[in-house]
C-alpha positions in Angstrom: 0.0 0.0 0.0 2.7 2.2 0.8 4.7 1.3 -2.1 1.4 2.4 -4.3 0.8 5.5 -3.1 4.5 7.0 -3.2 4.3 6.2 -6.2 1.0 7.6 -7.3 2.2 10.9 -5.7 5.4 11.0 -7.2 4.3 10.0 -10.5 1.3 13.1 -10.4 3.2 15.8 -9.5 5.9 14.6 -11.7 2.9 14.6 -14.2 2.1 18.6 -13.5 5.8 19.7 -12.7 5.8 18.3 -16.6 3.0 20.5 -17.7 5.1 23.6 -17.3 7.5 22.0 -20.0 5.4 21.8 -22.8 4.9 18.0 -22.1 5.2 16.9 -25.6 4.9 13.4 -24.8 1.0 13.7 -23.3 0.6 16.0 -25.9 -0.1 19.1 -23.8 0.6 22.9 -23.8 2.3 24.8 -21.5 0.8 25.1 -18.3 -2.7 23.4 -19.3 -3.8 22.9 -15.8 -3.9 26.6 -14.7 -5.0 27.3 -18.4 -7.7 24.7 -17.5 -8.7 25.9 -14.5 -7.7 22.4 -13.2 -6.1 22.0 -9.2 -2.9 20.6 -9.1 -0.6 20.2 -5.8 1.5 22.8 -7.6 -1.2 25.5 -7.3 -2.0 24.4 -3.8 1.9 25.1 -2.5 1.7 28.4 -4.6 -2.1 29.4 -2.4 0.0 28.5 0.9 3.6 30.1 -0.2 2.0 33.4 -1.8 0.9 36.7 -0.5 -2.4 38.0 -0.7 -1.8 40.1 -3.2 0.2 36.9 -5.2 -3.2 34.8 -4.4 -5.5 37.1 -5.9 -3.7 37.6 -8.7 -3.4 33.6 -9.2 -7.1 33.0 -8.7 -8.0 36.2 -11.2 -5.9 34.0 -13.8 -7.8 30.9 -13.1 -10.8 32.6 -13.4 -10.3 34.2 -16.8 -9.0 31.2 -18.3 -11.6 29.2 -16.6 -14.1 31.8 -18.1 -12.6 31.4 -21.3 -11.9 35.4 -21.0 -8.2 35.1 -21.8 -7.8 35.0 -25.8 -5.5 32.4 -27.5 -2.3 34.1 -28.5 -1.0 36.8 -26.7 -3.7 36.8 -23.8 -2.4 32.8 -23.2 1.0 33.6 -22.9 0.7 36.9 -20.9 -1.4 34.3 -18.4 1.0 32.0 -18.6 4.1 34.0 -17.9 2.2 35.4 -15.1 1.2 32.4 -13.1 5.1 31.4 -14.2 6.1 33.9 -12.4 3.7 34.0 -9.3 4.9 29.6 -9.0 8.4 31.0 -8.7 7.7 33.5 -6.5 6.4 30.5 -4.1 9.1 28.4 -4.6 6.7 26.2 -6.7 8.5 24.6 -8.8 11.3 23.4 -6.5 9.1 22.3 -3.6 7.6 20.3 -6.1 10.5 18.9 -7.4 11.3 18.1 -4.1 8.5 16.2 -3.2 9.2 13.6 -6.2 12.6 13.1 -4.8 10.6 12.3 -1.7 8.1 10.4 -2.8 10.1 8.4 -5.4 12.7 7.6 -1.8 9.5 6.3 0.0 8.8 4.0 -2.3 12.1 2.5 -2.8 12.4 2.2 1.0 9.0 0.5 1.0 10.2 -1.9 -1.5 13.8 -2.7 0.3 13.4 -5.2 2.1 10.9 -7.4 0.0 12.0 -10.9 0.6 10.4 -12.3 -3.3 13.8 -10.6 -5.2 12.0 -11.2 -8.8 8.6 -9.1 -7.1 11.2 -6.9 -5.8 12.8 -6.4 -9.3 9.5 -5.7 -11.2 8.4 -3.0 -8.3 12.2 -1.2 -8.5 10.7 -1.9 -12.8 7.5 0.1 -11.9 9.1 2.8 -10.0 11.7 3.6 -12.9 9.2 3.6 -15.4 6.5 5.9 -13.1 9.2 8.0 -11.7 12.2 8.2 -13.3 15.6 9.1 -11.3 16.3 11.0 -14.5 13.6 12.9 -14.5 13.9 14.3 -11.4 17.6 14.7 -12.2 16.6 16.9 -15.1 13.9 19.3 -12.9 16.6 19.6 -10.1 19.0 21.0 -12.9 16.6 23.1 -14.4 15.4 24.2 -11.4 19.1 25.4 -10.5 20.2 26.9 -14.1 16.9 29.2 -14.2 
């Protein structure tokens, strides 16, 4: 069970961490969850890690896009560099990143000491392919380079 849910977790915020990359691989534009108007743990730590000011300005962006007031084009990326900005501001996009690195360390710890090594070999299979060390290798550096 534990196992499971570390992964689940790290795998989902992997999932919306990628979202801000242009996720070619789901197919998805930049930042389509905020654009969406859809809740993600990323725009929960920005609500706790912002001003008041920074939260009302975050939840006028959701609203706009949500209302389908924001214009493809310019209005898109001007909402989008916004809320960019406002998730650095919180830290966003590390904390994040930082909870991957956790989540993916819980479940290898919960897999450790499995006693079946071939069950133990396909879970250490599942955890590379749901939440690759690479992965999180490549947010840490981008994290640090930006």
């Amino acid at each position: 069970v534990l196992f499971r849910s570390h992964v689940g977790t790290g795998f989902q915020v992997l999932n919306d961490l990628k979202d801000w990359q242009g996720d070619l691989e789901n197919d998805r534009r930049v930042a389509g969850d905020v654009l969406g108007g859809r809740p993600t743990v990323m725009w929960a730590l920005a609500l706790e890690n912002l001003d008041s000011d920074g939260n009302d300005e975050l939840l006028k962006i959701k609203t706009a896009c949500s209302d389908q007031r924001i214009e493809a084009g310019a209005g898109t990326a001007a909402a989008i560099q916004s809320a960019r900005r406002l998730y650095r501001k919180a830290g966003v996009f590390s904390k994040a990143a930082a909870i991957v690195a956790n989540e993916r360390k819980l479940a290898a710890d919960a897999i450790r000491d499995c006693g079946y090594s071939r069950l133990r070999e396909v879970l250490e299979f599942l955890l590379d392919l749901a939440v690759p060390q690479q992965a999180i290798d490549d947010l840490m550096t981008a994290e640090t380079s930006e």
